[in-house]
C-alpha positions in Angstrom: -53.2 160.3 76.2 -49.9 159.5 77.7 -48.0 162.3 75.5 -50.7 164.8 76.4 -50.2 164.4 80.4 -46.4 164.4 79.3 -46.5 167.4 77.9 -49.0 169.3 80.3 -46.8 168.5 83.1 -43.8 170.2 81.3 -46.2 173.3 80.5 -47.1 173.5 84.2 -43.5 172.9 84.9 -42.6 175.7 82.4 -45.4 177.6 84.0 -43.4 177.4 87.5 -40.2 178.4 86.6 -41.1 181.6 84.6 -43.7 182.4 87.7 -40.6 181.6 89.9 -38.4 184.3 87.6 -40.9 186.9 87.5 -41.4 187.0 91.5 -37.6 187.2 91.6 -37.2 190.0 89.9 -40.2 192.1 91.5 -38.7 190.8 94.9 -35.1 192.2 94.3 -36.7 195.4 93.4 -38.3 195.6 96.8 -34.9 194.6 99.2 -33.1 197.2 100.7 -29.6 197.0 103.0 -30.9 197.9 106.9 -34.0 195.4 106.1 -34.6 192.4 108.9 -34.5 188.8 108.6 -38.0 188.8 109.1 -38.7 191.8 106.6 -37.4 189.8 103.8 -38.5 186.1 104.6 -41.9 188.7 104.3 -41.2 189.7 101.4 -39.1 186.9 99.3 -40.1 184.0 101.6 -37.4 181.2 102.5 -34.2 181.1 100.1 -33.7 178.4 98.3 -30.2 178.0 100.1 -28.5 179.4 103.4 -25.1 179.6 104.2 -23.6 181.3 107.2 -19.6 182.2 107.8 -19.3 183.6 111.4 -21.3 186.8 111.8 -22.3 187.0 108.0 -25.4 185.2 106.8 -26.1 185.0 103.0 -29.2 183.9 101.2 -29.9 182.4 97.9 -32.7 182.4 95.3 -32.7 180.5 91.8 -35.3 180.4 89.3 -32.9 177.1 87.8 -34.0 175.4 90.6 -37.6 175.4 90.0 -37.1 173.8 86.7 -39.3 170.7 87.6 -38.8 167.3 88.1 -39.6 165.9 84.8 -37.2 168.3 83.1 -34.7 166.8 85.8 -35.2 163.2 84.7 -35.1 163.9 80.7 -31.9 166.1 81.1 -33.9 169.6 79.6 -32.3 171.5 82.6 -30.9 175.1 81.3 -27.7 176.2 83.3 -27.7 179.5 81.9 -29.5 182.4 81.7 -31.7 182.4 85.2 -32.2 185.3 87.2 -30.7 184.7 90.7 -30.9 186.8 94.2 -28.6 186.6 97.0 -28.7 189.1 99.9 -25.8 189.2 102.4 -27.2 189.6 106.4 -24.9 190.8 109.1 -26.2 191.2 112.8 -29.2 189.7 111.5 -29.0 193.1 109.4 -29.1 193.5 105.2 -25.8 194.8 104.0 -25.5 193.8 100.2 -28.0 192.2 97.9 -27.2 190.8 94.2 -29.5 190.0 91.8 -29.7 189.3 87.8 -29.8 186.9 85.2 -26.8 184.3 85.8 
């Protein structure tokens, strides 16, 4: 029973990840430099991270960090090979967006 739960919970946590990826990619598609804050936190909701350097904001998205917990704890995490987006806000404006597999 235990092994079963076990490995359920890595399925859904599989599940997450590649959900994660796909929406990634289908976002990036959809960005555009002159977009608002507001027209992408509509679009790709909130970034996984945020940094800001003066008058330049930029935005982070990783499908390696929806891995899971479990794969976390057991060490199964994968450094390579996730697709990533970053978009670069000036003026509260889009000006460059990144995206691919890492």
């Amino acid at each position: 029973m235990l092994v079963g739960l076990f490995l359920a919970e890595l399925l859904r946590e599989y599940v997450q990840y590649r959900t994660t990826e796909t929406r990634l990619g289908s976002v990036s598609g959809r960005l555009h430099p002159g977009m608002t804050v507001k027209e992408v936190l509509d679009i790709a909701k909130e970034p996984d991270f945020k940094t800001n350097h003066g008058v330049e904001d930029l935005w982070y998205w990783d499908a390696s960090e929806h891995q899971g917990e479990l794969r976390k704890v057991l060490h199964l995490m994968l450094t390579k090979g996730h697709y990533a987006l970053s978009v670069r806000f000036e003026g509260g404006v889009v000006t460059d967006i990144w995206a691919g597999v890492n």
